[in-house]
VMD Tcl script that draws the C-alpha trace (Angstrom):
set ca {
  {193.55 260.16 25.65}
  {192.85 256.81 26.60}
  {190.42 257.66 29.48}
  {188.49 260.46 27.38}
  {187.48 257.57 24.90}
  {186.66 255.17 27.75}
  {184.58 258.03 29.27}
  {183.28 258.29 25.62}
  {181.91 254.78 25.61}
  {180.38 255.32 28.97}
  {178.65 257.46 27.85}
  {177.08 255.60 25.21}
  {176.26 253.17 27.49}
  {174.58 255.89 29.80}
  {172.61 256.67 26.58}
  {171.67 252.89 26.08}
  {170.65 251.88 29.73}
  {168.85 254.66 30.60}
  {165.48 253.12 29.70}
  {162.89 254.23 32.49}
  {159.85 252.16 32.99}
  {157.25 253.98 30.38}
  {154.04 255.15 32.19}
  {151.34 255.64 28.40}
  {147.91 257.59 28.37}
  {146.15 254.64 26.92}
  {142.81 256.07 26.95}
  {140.45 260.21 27.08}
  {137.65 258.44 28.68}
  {135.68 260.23 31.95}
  {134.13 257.14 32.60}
  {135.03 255.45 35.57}
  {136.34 252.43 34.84}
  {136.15 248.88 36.53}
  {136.65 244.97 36.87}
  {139.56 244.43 34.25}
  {141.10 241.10 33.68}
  {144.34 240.57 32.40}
  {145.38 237.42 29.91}
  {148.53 236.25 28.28}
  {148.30 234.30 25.31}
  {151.13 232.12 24.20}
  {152.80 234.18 22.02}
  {153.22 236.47 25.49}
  {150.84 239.03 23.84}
  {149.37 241.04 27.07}
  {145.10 241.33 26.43}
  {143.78 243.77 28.79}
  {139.93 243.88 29.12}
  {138.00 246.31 31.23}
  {134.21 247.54 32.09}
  {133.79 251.17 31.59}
  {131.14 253.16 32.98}
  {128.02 250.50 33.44}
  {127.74 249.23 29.72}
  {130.87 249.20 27.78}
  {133.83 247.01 27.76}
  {137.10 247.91 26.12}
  {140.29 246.05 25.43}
  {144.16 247.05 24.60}
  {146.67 244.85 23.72}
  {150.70 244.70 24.45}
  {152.36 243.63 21.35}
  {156.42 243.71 21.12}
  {156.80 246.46 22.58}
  {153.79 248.80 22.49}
  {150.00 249.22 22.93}
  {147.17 248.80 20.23}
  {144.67 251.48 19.92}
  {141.44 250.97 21.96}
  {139.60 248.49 21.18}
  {135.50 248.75 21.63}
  {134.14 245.23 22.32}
  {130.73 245.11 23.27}
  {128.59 247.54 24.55}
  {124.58 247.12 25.80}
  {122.11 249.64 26.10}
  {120.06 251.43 29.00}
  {119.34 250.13 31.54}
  {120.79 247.13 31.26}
  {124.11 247.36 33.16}
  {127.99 244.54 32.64}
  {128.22 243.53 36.28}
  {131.79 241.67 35.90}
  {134.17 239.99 33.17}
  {136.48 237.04 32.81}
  {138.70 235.76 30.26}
  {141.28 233.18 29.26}
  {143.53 232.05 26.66}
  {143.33 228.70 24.24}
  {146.37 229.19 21.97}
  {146.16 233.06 20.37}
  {142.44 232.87 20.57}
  {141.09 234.61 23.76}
  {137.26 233.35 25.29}
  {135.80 236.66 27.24}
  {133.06 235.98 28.64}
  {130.28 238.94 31.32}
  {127.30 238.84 33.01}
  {124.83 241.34 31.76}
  {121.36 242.06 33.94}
  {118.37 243.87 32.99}
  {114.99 242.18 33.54}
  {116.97 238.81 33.24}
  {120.64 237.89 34.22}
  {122.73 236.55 31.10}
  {126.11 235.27 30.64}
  {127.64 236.21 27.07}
  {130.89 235.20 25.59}
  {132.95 235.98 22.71}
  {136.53 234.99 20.93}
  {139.25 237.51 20.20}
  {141.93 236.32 17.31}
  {144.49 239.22 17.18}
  {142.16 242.44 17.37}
  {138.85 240.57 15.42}
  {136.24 240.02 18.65}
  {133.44 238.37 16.67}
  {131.11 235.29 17.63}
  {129.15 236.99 20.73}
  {126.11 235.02 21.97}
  {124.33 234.84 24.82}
  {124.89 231.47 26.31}
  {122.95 231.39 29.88}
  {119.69 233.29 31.47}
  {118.33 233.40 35.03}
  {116.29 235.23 37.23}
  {118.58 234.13 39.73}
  {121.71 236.06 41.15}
  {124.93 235.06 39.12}
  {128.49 236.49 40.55}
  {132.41 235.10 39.93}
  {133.15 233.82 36.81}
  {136.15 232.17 36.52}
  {137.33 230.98 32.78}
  {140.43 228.20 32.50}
  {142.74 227.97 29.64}
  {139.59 228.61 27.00}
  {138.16 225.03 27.99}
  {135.78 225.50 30.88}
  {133.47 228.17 32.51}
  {132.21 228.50 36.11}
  {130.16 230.76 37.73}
  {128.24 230.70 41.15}
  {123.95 231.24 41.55}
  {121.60 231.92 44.25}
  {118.08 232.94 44.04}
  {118.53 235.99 45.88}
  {120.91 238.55 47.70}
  {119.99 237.21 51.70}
  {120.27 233.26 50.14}
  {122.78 230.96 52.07}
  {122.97 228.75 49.68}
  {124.73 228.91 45.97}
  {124.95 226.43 43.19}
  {128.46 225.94 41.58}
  {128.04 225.15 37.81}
  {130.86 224.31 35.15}
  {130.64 223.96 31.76}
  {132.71 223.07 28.93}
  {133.58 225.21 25.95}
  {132.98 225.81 23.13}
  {129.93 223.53 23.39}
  {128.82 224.98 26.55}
  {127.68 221.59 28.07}
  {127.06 221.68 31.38}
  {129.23 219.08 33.60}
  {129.14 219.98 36.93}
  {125.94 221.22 39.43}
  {126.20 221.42 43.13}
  {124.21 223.21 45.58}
  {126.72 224.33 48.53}
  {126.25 225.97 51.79}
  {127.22 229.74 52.66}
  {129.40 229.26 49.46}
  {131.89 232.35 48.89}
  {134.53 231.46 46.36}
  {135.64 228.53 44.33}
  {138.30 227.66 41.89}
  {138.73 225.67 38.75}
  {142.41 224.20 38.08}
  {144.26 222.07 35.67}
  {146.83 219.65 36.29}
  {149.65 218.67 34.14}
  {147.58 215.41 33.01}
  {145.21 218.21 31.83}
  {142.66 217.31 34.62}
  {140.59 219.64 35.68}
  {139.92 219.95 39.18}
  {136.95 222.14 41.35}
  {137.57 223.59 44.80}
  {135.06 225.19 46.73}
  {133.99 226.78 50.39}
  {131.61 224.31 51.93}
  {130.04 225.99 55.70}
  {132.74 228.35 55.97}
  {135.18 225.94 57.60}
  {136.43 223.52 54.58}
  {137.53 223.00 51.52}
  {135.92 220.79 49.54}
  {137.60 219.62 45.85}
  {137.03 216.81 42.92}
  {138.69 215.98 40.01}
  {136.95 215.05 36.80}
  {137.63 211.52 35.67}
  {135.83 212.46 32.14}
  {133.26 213.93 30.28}
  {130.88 212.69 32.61}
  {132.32 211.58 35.31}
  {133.87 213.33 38.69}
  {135.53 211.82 41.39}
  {134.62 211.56 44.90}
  {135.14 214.32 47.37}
  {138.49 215.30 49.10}
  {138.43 218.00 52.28}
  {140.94 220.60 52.73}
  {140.21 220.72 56.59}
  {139.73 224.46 57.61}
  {140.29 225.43 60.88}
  {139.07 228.31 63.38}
  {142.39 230.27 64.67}
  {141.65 232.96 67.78}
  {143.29 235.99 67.52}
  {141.76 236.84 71.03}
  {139.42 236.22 73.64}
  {136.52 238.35 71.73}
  {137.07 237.65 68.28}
  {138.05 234.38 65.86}
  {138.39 234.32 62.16}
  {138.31 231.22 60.29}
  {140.69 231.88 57.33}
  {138.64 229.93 54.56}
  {135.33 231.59 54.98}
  {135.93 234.93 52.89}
  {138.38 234.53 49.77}
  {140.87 231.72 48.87}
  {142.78 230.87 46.05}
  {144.29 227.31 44.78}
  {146.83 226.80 42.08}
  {148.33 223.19 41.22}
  {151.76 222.35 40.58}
  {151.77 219.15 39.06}
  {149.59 217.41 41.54}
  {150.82 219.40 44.08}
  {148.36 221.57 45.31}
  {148.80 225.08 46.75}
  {146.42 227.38 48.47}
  {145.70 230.88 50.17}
  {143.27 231.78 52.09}
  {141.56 234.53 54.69}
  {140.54 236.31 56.48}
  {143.75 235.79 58.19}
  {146.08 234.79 55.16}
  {146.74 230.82 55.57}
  {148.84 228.73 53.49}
  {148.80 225.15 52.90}
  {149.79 222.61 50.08}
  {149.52 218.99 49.59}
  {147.33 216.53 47.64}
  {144.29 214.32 48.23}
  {143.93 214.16 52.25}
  {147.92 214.44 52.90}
  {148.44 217.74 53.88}
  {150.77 219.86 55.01}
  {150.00 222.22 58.68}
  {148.44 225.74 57.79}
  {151.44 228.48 58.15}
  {149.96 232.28 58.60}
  {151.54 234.40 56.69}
  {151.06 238.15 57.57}
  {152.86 241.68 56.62}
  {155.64 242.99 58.01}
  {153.96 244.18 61.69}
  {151.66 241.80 62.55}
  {151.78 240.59 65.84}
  {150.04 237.33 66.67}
  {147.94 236.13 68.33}
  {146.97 239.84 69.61}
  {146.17 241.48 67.11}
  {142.46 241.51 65.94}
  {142.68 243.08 62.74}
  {144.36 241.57 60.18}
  {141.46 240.94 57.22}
  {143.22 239.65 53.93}
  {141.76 239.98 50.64}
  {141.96 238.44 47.40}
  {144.54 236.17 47.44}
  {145.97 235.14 43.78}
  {148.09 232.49 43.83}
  {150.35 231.79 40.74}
  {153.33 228.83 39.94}
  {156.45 229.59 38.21}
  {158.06 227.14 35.93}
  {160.18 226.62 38.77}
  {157.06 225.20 40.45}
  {157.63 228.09 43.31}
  {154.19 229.98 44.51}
  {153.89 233.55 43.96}
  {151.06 235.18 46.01}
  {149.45 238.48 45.28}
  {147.06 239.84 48.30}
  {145.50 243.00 50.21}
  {145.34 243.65 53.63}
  {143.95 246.39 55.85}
  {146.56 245.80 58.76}
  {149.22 248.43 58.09}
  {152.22 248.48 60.66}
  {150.76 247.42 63.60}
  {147.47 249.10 63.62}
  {143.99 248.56 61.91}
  {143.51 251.12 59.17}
  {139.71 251.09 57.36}
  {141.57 252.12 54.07}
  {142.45 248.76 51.94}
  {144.84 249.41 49.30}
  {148.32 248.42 50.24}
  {149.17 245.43 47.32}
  {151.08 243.06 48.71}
  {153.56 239.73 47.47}
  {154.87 236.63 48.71}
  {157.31 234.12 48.22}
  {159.75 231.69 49.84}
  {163.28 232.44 50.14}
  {165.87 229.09 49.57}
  {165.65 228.76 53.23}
  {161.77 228.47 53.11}
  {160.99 231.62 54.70}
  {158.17 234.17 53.91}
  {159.45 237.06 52.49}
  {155.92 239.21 52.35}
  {156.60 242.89 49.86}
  {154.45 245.76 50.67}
  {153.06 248.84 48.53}
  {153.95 247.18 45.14}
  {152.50 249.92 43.41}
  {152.12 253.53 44.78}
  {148.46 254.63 46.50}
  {145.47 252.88 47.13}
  {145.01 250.09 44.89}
  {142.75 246.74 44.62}
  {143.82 243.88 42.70}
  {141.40 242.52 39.94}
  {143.76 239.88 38.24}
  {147.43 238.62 37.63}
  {148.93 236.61 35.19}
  {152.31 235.00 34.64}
  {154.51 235.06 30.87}
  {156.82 232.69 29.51}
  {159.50 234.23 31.40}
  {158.00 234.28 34.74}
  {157.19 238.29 34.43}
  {154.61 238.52 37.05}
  {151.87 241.26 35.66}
  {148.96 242.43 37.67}
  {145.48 244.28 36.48}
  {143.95 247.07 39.61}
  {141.68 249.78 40.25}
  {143.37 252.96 41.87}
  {140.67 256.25 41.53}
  {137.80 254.65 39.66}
  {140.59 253.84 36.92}
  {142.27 250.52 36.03}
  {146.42 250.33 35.62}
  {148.33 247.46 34.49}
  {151.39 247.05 36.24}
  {154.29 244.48 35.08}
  {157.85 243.97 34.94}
  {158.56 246.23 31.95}
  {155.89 248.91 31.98}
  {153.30 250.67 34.49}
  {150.48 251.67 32.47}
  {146.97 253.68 33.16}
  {144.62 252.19 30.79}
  {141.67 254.11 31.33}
  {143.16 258.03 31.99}
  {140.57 260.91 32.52}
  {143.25 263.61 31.61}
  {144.58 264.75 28.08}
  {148.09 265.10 29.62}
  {149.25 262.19 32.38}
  {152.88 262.72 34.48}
  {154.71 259.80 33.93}
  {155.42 258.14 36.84}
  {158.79 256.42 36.02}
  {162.47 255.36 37.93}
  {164.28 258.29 38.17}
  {168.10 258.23 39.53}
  {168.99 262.01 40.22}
  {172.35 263.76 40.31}
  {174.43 263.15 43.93}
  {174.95 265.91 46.06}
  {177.38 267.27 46.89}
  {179.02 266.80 43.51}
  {182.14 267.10 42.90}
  {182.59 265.45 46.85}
  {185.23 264.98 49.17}
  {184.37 261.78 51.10}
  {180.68 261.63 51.44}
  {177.76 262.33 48.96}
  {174.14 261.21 48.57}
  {172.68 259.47 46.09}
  {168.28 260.18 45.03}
  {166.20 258.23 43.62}
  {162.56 257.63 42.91}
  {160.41 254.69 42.33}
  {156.82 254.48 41.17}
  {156.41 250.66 42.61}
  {158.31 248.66 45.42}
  {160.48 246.19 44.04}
  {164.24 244.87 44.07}
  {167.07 247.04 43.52}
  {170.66 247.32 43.08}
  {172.79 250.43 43.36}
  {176.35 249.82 42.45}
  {179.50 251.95 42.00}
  {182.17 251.56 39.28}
  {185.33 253.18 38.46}
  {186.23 254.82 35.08}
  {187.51 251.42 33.70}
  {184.32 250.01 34.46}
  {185.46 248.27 37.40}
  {182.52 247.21 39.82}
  {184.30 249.18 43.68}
  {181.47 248.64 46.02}
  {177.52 247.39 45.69}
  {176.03 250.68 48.07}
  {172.47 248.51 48.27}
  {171.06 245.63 47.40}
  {167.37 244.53 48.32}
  {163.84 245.27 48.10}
  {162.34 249.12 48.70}
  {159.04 250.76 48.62}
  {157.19 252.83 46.12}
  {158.71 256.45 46.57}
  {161.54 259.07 46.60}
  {164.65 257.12 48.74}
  {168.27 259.30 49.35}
  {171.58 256.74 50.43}
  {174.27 257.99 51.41}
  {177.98 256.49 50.64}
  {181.43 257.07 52.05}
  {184.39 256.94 49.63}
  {187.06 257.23 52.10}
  {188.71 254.22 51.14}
  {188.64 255.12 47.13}
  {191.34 257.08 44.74}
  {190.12 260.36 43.51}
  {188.59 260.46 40.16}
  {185.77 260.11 38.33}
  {183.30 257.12 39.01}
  {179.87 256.25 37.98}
  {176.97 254.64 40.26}
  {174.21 252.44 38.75}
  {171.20 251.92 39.95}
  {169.30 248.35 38.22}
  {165.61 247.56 39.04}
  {163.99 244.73 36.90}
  {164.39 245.83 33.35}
  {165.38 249.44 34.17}
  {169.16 250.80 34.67}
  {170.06 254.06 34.96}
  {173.97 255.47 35.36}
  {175.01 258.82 36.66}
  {178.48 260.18 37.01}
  {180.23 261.59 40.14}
  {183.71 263.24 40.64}
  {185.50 262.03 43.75}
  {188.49 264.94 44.74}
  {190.39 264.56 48.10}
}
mol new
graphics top color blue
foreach p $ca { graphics top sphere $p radius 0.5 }
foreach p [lrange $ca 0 end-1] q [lrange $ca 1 end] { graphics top cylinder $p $q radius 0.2 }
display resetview
């Protein structure tokens, strides 16, 4: 009697944990859809804006704990065509702000409180080539010009908001990224590419005023006698922990942190593979670099080295971190096929969520949910965990254990007996996006009835298995 109600409550609990990550048709569209940006406001609300075909952008918003309706935000007529989109958060309000082209080249903005998008204006024109926008925290604005495609040289200007007064202008050579930062001290701080070799940063003293320039010195790294890549001159990223500062760059993938001209040596950080200094192909792409509350870096990047050989497809997501020891642990194939990263954000919590284009379609991807937002089909497979039935069951010894994963990540398959005793942990650590089979001997165990458990982030899932010797 006693262990039919404890199987009883087990299976209530069954019931209760198995939650699989949700995989939603957010959207009908056949548009192709492209250049989202993800921002979390500080109630933890989850704003997703994207561009859909040329001349539409749309948003959806994660509330508790589901999606909004599509919302239409803006949308421009032939031929004028949205080239790119940024936003950021100030509070609950949320500052989006795109570049537009038709005869001119505009930069337009607009606030979203709740689901209301109202006060769109257009708030720069050019003839001249604008690309990047990068919004901070709903206070500032930055974008890069040039006065034509072949031009080596681009102008970095920042402005405030809402006022949209311009404090910073600077004419930079063979400029390819920058980044805007705040400190704790609620300083904001510029970083940008100067010749390909450097990086070049000042903080603002005030309204006015900037301080003089600091240099991140780059540095040229062979990977052989024929070819050299200087890891600054493509993409970088910077992100500032108190005033510690922490960067990323490529094409090889270089870490370094310090502050003001103290700073640490460059490590290389590469994918599980790489061998260095031989091989020549190891291009990484746009690096994201994000600080916990712990004041730990979280990096998000691409690469087109796969396993030891140069592949022309790039698409394999990538993440790294320190371990305790201070070791790169680098995480492949985060999400399943080929993907490319258009922005990441971090929650209250420290839930690391990502925005990507995978088939002319953008997904969100986060700790609790994997989610298509644009979807071209009436009916979409959900892609979730599933833990399947072991075989042989009942088993004598040996049985195997299925499961299936629609993103790498950490995981934990236990075993418990029908007391709910924890016997044995069968894994523990990370796996890839896929279908994975463990076995597990239980010659060492009673017969009897036991369940295993597998946990990944805010998914379990419990099956039952019938041991007889």
């Amino acid at each position: 009697m006693r262990s039919q109600f404890i199987i009883l409550i087990l299976s209530c609990i069954i019931n209760v944990f198995s939650d699989y990550l949700p995989h939603q048709n957010l959207s009908n569209s056949i548009e192709i859809s492209h250049h989202s940006n993800l921002v979390i406001a500080e109630n933890d609300s989850i704003y997703v804006f994207w561009i859909e075909g040329a001349n539409k952008i749309y948003s959806r918003i994660f509330q508790g704990n589901s999606w909004t309706p599509i919302i239409p935000i803006y949308s421009c007529n032939a031929p004028n065509t949205i080239e790119e989109l940024t936003a950021s958060s100030n509070g609950d309000s949320i500052y989006l702000f795109w570049i537009e082209t038709d005869s001119m080249i505009s930069i337009y903005a607009g606030i979203m409180d709740g689901i209301a998008f109202s006060n769109i204006e257009k708030i720069y024109q050019t003839t001249n080539l604008l690309e990047k926008l990068k919004t901070k925290q709903g206070k500032v604005l930055g974008w890069l010009e040039k006065d034509s495609f072949f031009s080596y040289q681009s102008a970095l200007n920042i402005i405030t908001l809402p006022n949209f007064q311009l404090i910073f202008a600077d004419s930079l050579e063979v400029n390819l990224d920058y980044s805007l930062e705040y400190d704790d001290s609620k300083r904001l701080h510029a970083f940008w590419i100067k010749n390909g070799t450097e990086i070049h940063f000042k903080s603002q003293i005030d309204s006015t005023h900037w301080s003089s320039t600091h240099i991140i010195p780059g540095l040229f790294y062979f990977k052989d006698i024929n070819c050299c890549f200087n890891p600054v001159y493509q993409d970088f990223d910077i992100s500032l922990s108190g005033e510690l500062v922490t960067g990323w760059y490529s094409n090889g993938l270089f870490y370094v942190e310090g502050s003001d001209t103290n700073w640490s040596p460059f490590e290389e950080i590469m994918p599980a593979g790489y061998i260095s200094p031989s091989q020549e192909y190891d291009i990484s792409e746009y690096p994201q670099v994000l600080i916990g509350s712990d004041g730990k870096c979280i990096v998000l990047f691409q690469n087109d080295f796969i396993g030891g050989y140069y592949s022309l497809q790039l698409g394999n997501i990538y993440l790294a971190q320190k371990d305790n020891q201070g070791n790169w642990i680098v995480r492949r194939n985060l999400f399943p096929g080929n993907a490319f990263i258009n922005s990441s954000a971090l929650d209250s919590k420290d839930s690391l969520y990502i925005t990507f284009e995978k088939d002319n379609d953008i997904f969100i991807g986060g700790n609790d949910f994997y989610v298509k937002i644009d979807d071209d089909a009436d009916n979409h497979i959900r892609e979730n965990f599933q833990l399947y039935q072991n075989y042989p069951n009942p088993f004598n010894l040996r049985t195997n254990v299925k499961y299936t994963m629609p993103y790498g990540t950490d995981i934990k398959l236990e075993l418990f007996d029908i007391l709910g005793k924890k016997v044995r942990i069968i894994y523990s650590g990370y796996q890839d996006s896929g279908t994975h089979e463990i076995s597990f001997d239980g010659a060492d165990l009673s017969s009897g009835i036991y369940y295993y458990v597998l946990s990944a982030r805010n998914n379990r899932m419990i099956k039952e298995c019938l041991l007889i010797k």
